[in-house]
C-alpha positions in Angstrom: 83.1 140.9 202.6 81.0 142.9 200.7 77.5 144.3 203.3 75.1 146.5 202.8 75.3 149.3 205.5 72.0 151.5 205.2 69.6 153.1 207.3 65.8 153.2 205.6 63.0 154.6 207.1 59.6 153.9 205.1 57.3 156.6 205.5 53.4 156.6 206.3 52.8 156.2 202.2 55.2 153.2 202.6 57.7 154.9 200.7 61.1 153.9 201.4 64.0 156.4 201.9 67.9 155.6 202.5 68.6 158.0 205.3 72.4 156.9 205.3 74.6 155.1 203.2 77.9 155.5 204.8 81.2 154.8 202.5 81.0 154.7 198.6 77.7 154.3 197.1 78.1 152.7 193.7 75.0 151.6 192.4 71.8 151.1 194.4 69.0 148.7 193.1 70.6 148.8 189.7 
């Protein structure tokens, strides 16, 4: 199975940030 494991915290602008991104990356909103 392929998941998504990520932990995002959005920020007071509402900007959103991938805190972690355990394992291999590869491509991100691409």
């Amino acid at each position: 199975d392929n998941y998504f494991f990520g932990v995002a915290s959005v920020n007071k602008d509402g900007v959103e940030s991938v805190v972690v991104y355990p394992g291999p990356a590869g491509s991100f909103g691409e």
